[in-house]
N, CA and C atoms as an extended XYZ file, in Angstrom:
534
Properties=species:S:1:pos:R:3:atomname:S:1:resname:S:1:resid:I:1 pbc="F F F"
N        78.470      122.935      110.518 N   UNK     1
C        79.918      123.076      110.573 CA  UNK     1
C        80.485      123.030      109.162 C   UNK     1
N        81.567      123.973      109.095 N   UNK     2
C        81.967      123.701      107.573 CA  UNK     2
C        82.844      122.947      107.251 C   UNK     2
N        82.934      122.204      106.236 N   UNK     3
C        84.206      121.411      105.531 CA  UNK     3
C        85.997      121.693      105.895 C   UNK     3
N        86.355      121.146      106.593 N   UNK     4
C        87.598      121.086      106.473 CA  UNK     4
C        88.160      122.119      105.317 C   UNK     4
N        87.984      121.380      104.640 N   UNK     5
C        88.701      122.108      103.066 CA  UNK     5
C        88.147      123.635      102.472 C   UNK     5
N        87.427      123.899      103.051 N   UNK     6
C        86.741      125.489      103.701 CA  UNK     6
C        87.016      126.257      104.627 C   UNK     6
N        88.092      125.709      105.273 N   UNK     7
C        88.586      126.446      106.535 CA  UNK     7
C        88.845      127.500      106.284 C   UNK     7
N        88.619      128.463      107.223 N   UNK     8
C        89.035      129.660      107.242 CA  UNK     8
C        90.451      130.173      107.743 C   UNK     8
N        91.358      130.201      107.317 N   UNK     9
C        92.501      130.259      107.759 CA  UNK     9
C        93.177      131.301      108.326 C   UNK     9
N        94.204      131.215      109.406 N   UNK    10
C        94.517      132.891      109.753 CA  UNK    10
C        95.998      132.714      109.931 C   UNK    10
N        96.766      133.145      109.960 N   UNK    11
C        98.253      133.607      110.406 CA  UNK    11
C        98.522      134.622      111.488 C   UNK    11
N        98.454      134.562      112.666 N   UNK    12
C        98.323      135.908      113.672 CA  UNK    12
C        99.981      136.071      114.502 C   UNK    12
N       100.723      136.761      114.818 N   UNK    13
C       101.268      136.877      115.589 CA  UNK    13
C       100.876      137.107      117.285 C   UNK    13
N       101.864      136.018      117.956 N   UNK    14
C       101.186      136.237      119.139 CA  UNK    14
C       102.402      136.544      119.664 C   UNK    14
N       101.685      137.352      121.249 N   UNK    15
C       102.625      138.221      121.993 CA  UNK    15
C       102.282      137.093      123.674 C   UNK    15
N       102.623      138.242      124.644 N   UNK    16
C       102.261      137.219      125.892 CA  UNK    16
C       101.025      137.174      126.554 C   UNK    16
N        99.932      137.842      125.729 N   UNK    17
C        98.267      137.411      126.173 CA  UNK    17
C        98.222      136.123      125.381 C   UNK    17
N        98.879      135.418      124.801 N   UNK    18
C        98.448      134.158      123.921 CA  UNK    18
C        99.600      132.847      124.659 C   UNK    18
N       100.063      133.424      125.744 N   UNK    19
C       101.487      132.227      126.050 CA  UNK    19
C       101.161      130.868      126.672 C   UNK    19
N        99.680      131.030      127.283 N   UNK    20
C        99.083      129.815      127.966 CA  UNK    20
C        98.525      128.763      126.861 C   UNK    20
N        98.166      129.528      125.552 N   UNK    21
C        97.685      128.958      124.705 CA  UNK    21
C        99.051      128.636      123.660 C   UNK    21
N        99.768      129.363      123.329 N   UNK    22
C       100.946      128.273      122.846 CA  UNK    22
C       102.105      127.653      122.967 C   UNK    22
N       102.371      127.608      124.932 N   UNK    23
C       102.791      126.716      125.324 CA  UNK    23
C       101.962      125.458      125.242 C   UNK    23
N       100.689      125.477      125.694 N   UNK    24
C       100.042      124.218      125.426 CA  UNK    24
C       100.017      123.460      124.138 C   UNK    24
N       100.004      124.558      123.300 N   UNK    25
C       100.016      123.987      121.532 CA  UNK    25
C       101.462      123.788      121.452 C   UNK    25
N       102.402      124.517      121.537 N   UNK    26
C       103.663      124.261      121.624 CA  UNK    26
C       103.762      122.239      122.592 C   UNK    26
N       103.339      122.126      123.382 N   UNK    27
C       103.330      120.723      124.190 CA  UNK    27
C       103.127      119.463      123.533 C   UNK    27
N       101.485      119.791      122.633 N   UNK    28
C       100.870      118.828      121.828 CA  UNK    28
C       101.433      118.501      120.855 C   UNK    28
N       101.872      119.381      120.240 N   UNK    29
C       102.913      119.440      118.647 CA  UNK    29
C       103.886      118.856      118.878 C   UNK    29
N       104.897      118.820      119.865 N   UNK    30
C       106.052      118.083      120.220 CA  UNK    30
C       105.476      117.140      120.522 C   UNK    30
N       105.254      116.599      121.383 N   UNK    31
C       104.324      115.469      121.445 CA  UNK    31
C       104.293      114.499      120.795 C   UNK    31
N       103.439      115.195      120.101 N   UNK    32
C       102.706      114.382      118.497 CA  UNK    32
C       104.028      114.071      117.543 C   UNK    32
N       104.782      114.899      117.217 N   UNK    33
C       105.822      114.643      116.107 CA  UNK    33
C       106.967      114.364      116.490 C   UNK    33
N       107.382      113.974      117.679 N   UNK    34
C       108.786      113.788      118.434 CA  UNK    34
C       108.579      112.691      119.816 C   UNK    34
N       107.399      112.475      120.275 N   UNK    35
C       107.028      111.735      121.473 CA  UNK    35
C       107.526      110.372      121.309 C   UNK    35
N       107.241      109.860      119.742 N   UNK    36
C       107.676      108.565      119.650 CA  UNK    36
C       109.084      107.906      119.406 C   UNK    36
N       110.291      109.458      119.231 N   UNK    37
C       111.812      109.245      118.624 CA  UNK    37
C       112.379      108.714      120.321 C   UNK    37
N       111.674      109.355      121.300 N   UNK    38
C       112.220      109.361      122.966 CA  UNK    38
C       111.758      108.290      123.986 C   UNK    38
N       112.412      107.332      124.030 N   UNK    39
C       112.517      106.680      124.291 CA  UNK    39
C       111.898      106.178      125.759 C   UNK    39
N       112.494      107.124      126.878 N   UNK    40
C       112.184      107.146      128.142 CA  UNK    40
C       111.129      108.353      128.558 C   UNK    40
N       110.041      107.800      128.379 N   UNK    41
C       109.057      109.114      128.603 CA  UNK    41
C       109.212      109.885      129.854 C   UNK    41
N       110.225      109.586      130.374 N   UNK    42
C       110.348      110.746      131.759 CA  UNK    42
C       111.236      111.697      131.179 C   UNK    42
N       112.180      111.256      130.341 N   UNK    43
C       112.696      112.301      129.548 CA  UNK    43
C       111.739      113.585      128.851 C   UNK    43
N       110.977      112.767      128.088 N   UNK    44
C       109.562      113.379      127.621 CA  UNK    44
C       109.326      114.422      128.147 C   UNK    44
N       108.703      113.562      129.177 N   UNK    45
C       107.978      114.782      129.820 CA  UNK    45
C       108.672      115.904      130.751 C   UNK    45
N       110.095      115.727      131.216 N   UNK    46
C       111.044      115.867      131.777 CA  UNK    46
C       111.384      117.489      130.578 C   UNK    46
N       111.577      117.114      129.879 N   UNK    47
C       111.896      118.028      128.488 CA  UNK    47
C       110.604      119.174      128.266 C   UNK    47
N       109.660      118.524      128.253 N   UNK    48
C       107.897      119.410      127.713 CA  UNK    48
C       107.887      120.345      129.231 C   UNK    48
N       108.207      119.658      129.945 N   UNK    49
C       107.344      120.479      131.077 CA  UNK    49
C       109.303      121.749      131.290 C   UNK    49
N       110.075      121.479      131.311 N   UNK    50
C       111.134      122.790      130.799 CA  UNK    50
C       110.761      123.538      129.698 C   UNK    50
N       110.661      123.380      128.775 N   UNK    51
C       110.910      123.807      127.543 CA  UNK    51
C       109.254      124.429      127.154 C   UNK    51
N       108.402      124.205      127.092 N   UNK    52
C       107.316      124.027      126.962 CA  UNK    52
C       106.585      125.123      128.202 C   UNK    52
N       106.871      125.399      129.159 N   UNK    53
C       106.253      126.518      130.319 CA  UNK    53
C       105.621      127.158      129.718 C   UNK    53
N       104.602      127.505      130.992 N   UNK    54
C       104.052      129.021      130.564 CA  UNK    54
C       105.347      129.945      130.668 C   UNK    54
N       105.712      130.389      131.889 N   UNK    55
C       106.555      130.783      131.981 CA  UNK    55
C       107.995      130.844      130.904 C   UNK    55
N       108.032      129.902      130.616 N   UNK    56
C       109.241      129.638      129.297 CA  UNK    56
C       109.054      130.396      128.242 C   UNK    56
N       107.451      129.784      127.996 N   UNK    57
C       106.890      130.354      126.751 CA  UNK    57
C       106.761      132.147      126.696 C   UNK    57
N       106.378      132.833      127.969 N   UNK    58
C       106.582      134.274      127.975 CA  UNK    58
C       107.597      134.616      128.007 C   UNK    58
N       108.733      133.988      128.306 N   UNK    59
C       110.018      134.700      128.682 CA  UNK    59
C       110.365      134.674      126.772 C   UNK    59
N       110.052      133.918      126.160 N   UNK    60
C       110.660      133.514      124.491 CA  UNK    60
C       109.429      134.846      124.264 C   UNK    60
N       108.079      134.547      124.296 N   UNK    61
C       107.697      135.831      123.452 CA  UNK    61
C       107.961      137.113      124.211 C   UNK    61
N       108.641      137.912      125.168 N   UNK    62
C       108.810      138.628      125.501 CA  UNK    62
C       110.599      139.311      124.916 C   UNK    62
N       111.308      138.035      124.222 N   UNK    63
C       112.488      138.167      123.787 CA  UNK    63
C       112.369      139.026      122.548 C   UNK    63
N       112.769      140.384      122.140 N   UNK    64
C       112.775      141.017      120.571 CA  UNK    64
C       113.586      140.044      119.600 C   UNK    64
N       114.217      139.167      119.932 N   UNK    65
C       114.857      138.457      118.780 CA  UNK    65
C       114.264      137.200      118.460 C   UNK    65
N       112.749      137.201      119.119 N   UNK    66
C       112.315      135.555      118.813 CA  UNK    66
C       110.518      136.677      117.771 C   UNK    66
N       110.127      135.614      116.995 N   UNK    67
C       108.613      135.930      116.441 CA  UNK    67
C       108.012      134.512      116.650 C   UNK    67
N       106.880      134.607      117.023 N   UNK    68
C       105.708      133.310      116.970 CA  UNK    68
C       104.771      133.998      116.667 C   UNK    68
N       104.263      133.151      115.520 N   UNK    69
C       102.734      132.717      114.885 CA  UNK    69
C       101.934      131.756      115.335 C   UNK    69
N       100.725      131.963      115.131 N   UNK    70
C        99.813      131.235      115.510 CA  UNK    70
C        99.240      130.888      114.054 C   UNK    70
N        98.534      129.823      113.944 N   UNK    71
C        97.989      129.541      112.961 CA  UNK    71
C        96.538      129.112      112.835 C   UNK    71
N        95.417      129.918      112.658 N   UNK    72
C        94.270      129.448      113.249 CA  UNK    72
C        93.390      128.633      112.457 C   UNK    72
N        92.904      127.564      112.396 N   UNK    73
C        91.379      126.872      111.591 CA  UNK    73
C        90.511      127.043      111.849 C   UNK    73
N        89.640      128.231      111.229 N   UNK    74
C        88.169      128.314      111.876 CA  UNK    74
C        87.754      128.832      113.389 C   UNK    74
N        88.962      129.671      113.895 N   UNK    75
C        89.198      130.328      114.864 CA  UNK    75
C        89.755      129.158      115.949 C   UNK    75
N        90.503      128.361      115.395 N   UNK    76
C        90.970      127.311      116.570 CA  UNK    76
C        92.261      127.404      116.594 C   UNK    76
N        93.253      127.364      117.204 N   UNK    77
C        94.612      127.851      117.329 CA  UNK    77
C        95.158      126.173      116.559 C   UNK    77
N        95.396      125.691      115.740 N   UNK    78
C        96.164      124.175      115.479 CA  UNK    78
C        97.923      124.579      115.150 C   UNK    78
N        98.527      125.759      115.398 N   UNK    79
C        99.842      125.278      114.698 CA  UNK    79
C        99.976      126.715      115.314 C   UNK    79
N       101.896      126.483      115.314 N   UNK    80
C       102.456      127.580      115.176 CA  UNK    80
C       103.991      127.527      115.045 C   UNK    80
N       104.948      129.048      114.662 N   UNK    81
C       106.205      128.960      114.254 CA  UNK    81
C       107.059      129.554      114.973 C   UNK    81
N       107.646      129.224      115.731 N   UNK    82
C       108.520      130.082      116.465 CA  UNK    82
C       109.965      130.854      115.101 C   UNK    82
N       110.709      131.373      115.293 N   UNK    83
C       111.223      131.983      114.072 CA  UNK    83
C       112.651      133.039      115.671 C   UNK    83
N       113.720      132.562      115.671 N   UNK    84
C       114.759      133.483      115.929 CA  UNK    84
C       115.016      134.656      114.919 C   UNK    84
N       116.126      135.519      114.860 N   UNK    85
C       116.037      136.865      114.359 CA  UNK    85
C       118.337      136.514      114.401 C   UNK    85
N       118.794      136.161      113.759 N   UNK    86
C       120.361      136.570      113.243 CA  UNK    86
C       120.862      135.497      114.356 C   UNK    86
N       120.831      134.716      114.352 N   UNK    87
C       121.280      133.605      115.103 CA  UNK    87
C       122.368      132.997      114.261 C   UNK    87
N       123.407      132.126      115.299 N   UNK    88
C       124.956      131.609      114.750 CA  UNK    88
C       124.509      130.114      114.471 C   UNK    88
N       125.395      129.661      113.209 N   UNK    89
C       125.595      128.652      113.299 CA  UNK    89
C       126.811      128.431      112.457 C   UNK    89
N       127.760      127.691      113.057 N   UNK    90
C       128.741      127.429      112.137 CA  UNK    90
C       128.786      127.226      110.776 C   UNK    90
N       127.790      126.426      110.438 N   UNK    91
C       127.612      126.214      108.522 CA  UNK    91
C       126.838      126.903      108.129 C   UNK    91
N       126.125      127.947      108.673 N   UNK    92
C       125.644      129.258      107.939 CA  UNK    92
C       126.076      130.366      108.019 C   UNK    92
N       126.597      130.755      106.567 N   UNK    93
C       127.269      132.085      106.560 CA  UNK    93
C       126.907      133.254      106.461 C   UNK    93
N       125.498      133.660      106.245 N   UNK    94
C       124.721      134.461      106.764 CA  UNK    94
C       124.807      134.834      108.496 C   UNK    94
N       125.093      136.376      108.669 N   UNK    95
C       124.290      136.526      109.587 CA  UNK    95
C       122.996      137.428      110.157 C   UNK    95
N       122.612      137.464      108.538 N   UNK    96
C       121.778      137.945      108.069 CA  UNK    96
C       120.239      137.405      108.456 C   UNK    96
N       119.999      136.023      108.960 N   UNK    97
C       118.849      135.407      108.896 CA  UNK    97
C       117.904      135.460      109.924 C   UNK    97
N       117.363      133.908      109.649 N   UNK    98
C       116.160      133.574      110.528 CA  UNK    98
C       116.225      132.500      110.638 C   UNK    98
N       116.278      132.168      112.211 N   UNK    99
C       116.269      130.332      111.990 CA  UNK    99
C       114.907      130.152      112.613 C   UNK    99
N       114.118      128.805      111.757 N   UNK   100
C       113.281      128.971      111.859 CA  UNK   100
C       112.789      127.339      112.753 C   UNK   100
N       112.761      127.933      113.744 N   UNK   101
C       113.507      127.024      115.464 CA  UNK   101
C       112.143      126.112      115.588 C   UNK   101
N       111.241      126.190      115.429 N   UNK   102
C       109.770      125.618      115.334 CA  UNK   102
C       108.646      125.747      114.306 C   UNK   102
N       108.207      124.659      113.439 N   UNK   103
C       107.048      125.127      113.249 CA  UNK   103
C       106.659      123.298      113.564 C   UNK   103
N       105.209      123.588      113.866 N   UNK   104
C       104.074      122.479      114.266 CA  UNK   104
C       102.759      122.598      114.264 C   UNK   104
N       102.113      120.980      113.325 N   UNK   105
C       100.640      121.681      113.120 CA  UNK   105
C       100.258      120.255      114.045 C   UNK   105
N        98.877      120.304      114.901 N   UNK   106
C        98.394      119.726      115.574 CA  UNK   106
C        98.296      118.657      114.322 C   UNK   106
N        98.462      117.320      114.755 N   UNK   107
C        98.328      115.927      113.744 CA  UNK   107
C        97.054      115.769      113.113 C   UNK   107
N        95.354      116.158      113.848 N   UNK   108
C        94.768      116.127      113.176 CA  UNK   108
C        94.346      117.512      111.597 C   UNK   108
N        95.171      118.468      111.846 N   UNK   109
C        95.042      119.331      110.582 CA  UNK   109
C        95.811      119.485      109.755 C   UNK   109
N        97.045      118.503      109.996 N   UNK   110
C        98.332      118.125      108.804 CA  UNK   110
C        97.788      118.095      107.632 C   UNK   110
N        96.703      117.122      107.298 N   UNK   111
C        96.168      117.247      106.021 CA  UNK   111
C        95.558      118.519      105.140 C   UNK   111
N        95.427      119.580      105.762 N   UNK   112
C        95.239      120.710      104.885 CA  UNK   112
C        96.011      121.450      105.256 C   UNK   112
N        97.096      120.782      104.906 N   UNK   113
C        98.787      121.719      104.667 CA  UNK   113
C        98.918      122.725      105.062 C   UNK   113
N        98.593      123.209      106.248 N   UNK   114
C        98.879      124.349      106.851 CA  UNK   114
C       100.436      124.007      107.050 C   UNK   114
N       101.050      123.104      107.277 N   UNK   115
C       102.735      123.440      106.880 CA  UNK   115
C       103.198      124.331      106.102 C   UNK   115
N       102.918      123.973      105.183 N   UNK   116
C       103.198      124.353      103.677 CA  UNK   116
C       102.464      126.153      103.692 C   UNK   116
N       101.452      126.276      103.841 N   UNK   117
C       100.868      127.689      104.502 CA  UNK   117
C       101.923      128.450      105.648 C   UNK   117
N       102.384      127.482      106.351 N   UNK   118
C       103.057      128.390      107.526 CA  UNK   118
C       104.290      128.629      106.665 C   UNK   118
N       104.841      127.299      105.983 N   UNK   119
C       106.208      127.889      105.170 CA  UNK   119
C       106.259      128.602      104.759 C   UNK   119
N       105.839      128.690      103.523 N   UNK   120
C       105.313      130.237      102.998 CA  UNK   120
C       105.079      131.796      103.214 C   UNK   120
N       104.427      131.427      104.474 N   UNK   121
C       104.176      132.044      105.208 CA  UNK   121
C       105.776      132.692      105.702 C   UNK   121
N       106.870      132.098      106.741 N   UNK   122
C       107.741      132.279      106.995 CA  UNK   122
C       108.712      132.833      106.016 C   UNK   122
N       108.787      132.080      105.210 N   UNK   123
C       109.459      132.745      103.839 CA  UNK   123
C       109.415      134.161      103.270 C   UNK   123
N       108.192      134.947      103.252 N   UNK   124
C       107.665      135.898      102.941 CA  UNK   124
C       107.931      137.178      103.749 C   UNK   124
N       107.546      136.480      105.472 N   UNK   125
C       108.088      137.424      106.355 CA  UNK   125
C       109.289      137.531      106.582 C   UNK   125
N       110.290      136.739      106.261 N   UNK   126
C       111.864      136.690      106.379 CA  UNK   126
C       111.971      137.910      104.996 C   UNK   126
N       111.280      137.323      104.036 N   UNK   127
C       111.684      138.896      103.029 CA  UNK   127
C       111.357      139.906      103.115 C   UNK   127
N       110.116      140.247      103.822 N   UNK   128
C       109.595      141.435      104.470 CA  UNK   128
C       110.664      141.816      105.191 C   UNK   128
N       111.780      141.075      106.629 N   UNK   129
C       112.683      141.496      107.345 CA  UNK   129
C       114.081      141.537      106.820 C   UNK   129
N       114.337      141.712      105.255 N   UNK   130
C       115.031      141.844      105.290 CA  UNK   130
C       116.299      140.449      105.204 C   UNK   130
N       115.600      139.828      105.573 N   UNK   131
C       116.688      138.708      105.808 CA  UNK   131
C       117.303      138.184      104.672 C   UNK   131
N       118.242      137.345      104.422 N   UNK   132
C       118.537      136.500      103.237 CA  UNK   132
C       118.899      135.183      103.315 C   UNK   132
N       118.820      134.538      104.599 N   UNK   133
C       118.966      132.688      104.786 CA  UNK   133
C       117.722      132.460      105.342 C   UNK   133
N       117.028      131.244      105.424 N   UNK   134
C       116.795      130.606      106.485 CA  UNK   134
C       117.086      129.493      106.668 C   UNK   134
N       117.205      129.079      108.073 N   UNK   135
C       117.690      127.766      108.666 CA  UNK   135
C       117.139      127.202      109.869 C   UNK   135
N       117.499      126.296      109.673 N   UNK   136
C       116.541      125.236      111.285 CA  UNK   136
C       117.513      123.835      110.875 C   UNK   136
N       116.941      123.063      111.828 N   UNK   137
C       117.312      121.760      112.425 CA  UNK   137
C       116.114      120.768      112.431 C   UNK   137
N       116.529      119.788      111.989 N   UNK   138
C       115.501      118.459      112.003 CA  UNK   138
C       116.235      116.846      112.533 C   UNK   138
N       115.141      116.273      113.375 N   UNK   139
C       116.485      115.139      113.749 CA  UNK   139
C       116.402      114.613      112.716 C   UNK   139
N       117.676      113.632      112.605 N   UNK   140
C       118.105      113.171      111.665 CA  UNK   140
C       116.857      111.656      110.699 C   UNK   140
N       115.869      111.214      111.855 N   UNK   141
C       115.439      110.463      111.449 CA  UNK   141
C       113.835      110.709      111.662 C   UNK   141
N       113.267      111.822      111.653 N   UNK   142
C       111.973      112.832      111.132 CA  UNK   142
C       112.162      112.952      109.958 C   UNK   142
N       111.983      111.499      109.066 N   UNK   143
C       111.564      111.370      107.546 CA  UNK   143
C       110.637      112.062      107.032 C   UNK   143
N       109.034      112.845      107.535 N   UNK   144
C       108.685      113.250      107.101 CA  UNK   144
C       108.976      114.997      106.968 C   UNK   144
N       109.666      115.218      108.067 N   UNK   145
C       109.981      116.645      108.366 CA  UNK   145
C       111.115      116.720      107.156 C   UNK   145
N       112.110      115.892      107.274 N   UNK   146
C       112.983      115.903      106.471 CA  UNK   146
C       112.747      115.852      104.535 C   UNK   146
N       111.547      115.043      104.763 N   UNK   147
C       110.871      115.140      103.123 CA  UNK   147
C       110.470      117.015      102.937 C   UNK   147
N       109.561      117.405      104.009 N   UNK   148
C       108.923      118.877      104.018 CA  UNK   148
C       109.600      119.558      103.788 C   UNK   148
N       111.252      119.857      103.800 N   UNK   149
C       112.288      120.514      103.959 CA  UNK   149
C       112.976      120.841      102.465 C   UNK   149
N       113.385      119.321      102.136 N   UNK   150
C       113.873      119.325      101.028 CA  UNK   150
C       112.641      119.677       99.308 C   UNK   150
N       111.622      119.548       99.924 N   UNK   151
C       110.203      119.875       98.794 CA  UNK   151
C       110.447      121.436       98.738 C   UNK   151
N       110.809      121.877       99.861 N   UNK   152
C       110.837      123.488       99.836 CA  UNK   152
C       112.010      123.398       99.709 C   UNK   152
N       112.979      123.126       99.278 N   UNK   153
C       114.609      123.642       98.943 CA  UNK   153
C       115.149      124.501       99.474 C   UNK   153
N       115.029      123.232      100.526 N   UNK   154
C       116.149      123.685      101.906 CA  UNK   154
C       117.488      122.572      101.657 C   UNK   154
N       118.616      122.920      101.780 N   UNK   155
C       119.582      121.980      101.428 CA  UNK   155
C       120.337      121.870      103.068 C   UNK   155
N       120.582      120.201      102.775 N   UNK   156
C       121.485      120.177      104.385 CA  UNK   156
C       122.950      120.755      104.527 C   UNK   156
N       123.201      121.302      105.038 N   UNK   157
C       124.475      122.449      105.632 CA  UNK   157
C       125.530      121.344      106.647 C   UNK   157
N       124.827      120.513      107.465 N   UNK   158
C       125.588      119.866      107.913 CA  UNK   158
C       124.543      119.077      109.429 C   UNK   158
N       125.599      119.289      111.235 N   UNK   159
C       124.615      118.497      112.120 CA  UNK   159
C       124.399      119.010      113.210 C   UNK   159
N       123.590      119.081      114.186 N   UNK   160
C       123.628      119.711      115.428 CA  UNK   160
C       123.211      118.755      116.108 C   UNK   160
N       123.879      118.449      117.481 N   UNK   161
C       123.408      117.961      118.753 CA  UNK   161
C       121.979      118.538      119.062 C   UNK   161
N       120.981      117.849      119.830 N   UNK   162
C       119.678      118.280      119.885 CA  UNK   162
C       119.901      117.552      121.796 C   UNK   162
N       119.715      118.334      122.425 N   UNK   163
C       119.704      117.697      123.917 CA  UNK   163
C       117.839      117.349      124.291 C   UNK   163
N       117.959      116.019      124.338 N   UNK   164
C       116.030      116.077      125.577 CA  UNK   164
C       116.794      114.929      126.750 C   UNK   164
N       116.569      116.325      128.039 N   UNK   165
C       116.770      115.887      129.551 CA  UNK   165
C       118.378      115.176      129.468 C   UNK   165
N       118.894      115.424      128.530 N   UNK   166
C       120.848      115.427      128.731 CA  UNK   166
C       121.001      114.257      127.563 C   UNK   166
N       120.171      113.609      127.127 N   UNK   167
C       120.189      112.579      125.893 CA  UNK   167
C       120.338      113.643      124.767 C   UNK   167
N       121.642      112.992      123.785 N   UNK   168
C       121.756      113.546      122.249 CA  UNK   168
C       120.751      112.807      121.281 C   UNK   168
N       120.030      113.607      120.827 N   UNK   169
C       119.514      113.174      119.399 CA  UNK   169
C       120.173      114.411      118.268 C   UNK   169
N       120.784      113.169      116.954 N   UNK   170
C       121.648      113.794      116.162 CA  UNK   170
C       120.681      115.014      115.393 C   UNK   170
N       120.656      115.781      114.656 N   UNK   171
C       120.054      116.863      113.966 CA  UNK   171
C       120.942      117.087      113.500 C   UNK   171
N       119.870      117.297      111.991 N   UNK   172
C       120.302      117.849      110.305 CA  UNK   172
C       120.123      119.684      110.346 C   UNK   172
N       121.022      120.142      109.681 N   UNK   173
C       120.912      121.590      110.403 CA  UNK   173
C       121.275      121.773      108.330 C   UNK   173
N       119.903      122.375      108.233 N   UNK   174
C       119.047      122.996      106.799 CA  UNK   174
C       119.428      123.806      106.261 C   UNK   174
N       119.632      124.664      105.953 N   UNK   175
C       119.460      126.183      104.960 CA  UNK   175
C       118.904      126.694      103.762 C   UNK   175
N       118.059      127.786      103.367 N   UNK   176
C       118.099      128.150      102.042 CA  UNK   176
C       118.217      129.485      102.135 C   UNK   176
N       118.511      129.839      101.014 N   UNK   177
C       118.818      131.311      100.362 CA  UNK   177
C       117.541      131.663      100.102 C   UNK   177
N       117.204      133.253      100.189 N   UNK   178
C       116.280      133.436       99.866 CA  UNK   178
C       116.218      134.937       99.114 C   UNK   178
């Protein structure tokens, strides 16, 4: 087996032959980086099992205004980015962009920054499309998401309500120029 730090890395776009596989990755990733802000795990799971569907998940990649990536290690699916296409938000004056609505790497491959790969990544294809903002949302107290954000110079714009199962969690709503 090879080294971690040898991985072979991939960036793929997926369509709806891949929706069983990243709703499930879509599940774990939330999970992992948001499971512990929620308090009442029926909410939890209440939230994953809406949001999170197979079904959900095809109806989003079947949408022309949504893109998801997959992100592979060594042919293993660990991460991916969901990415809208000219979406509103009051403190962005672009409506030019991309909000970039998800990205998540399974907890055990955080350490070889495939974040930072997918950012990049996103960044690049937003200039390929043309775009000139991007933006997303982070709750307010995802210190590390919120560190990832500002390293890439994303500046906060202002806040968005974030609903799981009718509970508000506050969210920092990002932007950069690009």
């Amino acid at each position: 087996m090879k080294d971690r730090k040898t991985s072979m890395i991939e960036i793929k776009l997926a369509n709806e032959s891949k929706a069983v596989v990243l709703a499930l990755l879509a599940r774990v990733t939330y999970v992992e980086s948001h499971g512990h802000f929620i308090e009442d795990k029926n909410d939890l799971l209440a939230y994953t099992n809406q949001a999170f569907s197979v079904a959900k998940t095809k109806e989003e990649l079947n949408d022309s205004k949504n893109l998801f990536y997959i992100i592979y290690a060594d042919e293993l699916p660990v991460g991916y980015v969901k990415l809208g296409m000219d979406t509103t938000h009051q403190n962005i004056a672009s409506d030019n962009n991309v909000k970039l609505e998800r990205i998540y790497i399974l907890k055990d491959f955080i350490p070889l920054k495939l974040g930072q790969k997918l950012m990049e990544f996103v960044e690049t294809t937003a200039k390929k499309l043309a775009k000139d903002t991007i933006w997303l949302t982070t709750y307010i107290k995802n210190n590390r998401a919120i560190r990832f954000y500002q390293k890439n110079n994303f500046k906060n714009v202002g806040a968005i309500d974030f609903l799981v199962n009718g509970k508000n969690y506050e969210n920092i709503v990002f932007s950069k120029s690009i």
